[in-house]
C-alpha positions as CSV (number, residue, x, y, z in Angstrom):
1,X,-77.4,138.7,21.9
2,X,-80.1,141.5,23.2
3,X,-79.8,143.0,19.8
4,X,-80.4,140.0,17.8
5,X,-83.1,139.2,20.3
6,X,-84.1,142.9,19.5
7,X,-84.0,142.2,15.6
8,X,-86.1,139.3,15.5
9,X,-89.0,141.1,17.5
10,X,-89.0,143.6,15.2
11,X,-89.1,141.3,12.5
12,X,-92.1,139.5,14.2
13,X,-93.9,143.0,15.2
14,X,-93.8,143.8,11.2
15,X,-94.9,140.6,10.3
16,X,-97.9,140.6,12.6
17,X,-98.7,144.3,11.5
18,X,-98.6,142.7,7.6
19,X,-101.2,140.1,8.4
20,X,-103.3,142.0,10.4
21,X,-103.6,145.3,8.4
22,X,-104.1,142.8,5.8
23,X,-106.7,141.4,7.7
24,X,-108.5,144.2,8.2
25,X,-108.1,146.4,5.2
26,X,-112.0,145.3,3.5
27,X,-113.2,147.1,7.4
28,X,-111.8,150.7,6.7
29,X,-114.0,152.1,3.7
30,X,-117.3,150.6,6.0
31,X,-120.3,152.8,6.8
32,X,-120.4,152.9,10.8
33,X,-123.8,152.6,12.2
34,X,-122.4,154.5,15.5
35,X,-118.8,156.0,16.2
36,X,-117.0,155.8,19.5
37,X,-114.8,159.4,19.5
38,X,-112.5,159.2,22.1
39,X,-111.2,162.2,24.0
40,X,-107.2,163.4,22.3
41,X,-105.5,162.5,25.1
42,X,-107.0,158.8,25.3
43,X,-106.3,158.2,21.7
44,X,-102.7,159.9,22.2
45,X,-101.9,158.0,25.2
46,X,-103.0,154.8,23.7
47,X,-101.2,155.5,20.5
48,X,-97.9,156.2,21.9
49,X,-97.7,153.9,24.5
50,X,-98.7,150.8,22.0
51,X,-96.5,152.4,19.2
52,X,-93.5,152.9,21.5
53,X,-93.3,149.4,22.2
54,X,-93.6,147.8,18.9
55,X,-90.9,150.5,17.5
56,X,-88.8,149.9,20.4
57,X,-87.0,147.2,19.1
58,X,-85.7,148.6,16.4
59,X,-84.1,151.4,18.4
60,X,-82.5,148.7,20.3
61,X,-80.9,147.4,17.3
62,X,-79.8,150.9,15.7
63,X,-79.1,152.7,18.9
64,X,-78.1,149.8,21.8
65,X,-76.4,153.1,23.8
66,X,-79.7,155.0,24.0
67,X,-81.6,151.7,24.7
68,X,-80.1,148.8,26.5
69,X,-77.6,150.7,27.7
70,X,-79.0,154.2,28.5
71,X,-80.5,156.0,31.6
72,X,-83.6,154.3,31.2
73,X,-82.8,150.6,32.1
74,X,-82.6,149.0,35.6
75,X,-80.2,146.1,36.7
76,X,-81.0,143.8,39.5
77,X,-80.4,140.4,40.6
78,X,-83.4,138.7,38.7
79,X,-82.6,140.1,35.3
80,X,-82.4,137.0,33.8
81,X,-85.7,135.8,34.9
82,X,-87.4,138.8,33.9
83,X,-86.2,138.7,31.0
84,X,-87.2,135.2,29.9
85,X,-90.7,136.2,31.9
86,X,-91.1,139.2,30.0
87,X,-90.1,137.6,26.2
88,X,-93.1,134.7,27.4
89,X,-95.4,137.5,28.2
90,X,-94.6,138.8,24.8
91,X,-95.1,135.7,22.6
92,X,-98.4,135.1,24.7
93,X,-99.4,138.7,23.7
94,X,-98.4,138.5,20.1
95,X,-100.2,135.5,19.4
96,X,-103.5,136.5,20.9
97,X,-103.1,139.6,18.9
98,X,-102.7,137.7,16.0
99,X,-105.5,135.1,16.9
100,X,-108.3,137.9,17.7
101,X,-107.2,140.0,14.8
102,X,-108.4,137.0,12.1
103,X,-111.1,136.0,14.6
104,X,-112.4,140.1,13.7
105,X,-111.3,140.0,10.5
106,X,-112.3,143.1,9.1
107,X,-114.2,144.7,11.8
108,X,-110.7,145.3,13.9
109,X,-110.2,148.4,11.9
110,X,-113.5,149.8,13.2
111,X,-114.0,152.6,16.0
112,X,-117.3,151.7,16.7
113,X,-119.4,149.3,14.7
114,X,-120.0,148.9,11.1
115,X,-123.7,148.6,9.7
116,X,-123.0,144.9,8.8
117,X,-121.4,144.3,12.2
118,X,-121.8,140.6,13.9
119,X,-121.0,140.1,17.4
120,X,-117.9,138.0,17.4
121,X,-118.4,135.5,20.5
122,X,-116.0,133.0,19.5
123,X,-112.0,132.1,19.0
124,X,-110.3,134.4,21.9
125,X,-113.7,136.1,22.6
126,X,-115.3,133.2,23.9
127,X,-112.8,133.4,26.9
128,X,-111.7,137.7,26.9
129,X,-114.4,140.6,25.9
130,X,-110.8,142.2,25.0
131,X,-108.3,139.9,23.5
132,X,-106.9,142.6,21.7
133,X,-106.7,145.0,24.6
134,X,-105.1,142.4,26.6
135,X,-102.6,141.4,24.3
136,X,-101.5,145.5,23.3
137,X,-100.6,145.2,27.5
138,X,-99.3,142.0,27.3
139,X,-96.6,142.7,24.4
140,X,-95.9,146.5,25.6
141,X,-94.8,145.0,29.1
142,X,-93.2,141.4,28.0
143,X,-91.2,144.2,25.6
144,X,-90.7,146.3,28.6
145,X,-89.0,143.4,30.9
146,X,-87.2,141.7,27.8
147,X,-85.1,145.3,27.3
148,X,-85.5,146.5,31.6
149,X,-86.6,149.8,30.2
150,X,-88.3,152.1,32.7
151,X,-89.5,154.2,30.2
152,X,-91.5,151.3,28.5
153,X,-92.9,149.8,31.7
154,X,-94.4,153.6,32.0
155,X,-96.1,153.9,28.8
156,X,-96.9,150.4,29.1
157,X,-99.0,151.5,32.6
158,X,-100.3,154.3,30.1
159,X,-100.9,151.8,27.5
160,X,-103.2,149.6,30.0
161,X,-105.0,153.0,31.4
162,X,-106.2,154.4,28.2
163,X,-106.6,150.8,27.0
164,X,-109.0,150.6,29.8
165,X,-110.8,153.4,28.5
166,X,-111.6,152.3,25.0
167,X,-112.5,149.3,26.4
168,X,-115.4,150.2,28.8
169,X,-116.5,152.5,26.0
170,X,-116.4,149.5,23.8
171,X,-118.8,148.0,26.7
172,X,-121.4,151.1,26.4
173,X,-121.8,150.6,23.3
174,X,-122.0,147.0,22.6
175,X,-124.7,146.7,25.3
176,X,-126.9,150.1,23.8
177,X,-129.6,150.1,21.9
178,X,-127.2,151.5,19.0
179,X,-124.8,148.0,19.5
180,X,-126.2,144.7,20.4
181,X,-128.0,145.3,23.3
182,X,-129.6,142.2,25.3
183,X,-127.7,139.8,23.0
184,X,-123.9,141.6,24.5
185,X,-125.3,142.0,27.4
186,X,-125.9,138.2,27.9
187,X,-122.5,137.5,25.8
188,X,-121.2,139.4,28.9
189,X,-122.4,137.7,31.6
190,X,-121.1,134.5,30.1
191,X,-118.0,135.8,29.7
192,X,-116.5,137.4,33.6
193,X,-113.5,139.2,32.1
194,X,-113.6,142.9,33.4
195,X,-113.3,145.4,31.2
């Protein structure tokens, strides 16, 4: 059962990485009017823990014993409930991803902002500053519950950390002089989410 559960994650992880890098694909040849360069280890960080977690379900179909079944799981009472929490969390997670990343179109791609860049203050940005962000966390812990894995509920903390990062950078910028300035700043206030 936890590997078919596994297989049709995957399934839905590369069909939501279809649709959004088809989504964004126009974005990466754009001219950037200003360039956020994050430090390596951020960008590392972020990378792994996000990657881990959509790749993860895969190695729980090809290798259950390293997975499921390995060193890295726990075991307790509420299991079950976890479990059902943590595929919830998931779905919620994937489709916010999948709402913010048409809502951005193809301006998700961007580290930084694009000379043609609009502030985007509707869909799932007219309730988060950080839909995506949110949803990265949301699908790297749901996918860390649904399998009990230790080591995913880790990188999933490092996930949310570095996440955290890019998005106060994010923040700098929209409200400079270089981003949007008073307009993101009042798009902001509107908007309470912390960053």
């Amino acid at each position: 059962m936890v590997r078919l559960l596994a297989a049709l994650m995957a399934a839905v992880h590369a069909s939501a990485w279809v649709l959004v890098s088809g989504w964004e694909r126009p974005g990466k040849g754009a001219q950037h009017r200003v360039k956020l360069r994050p430090p390596r280890l951020i960008r590392l960080g972020f990378d792994v823990g996000l990657y881990t977690s959509l790749v993860y379900p895969i190695l729980v179909v090809v290798a259950p014993r390293w997975t499921v079944e390995g060193w890295g799981t726990w075991s307790s009472s509420i299991d079950a409930a976890l479990q059902v929490g943590g595929l919830v969390l998931w779905m919620l997670g994937v489709a916010v991803l999948l709402w913010a990343s048409w809502v951005m179109g193809r301006h998700l791609a961007i580290n930084g902002l694009a000379e043609d860049h609009e502030l985007v203050t509707h869909g799932p940005y007219r309730y988060l500053r950080h839909p995506v962000y949110v949803s990265f966390a949301a699908i790297a812990i749901g996918t860390a519950l649904v399998f009990r894995s230790y080591v995913l509920l880790g990188l999933s903390v490092m996930l949310m950390v570095t996440g955290r990062w890019w998005a106060k950078a994010e923040e700098r910028l929209l409200a400079s002089t270089e981003g949007f300035g008073d307009v993101y700043r009042t798009y902001a206030a509107r908007n309470g989410e912390e960053a």
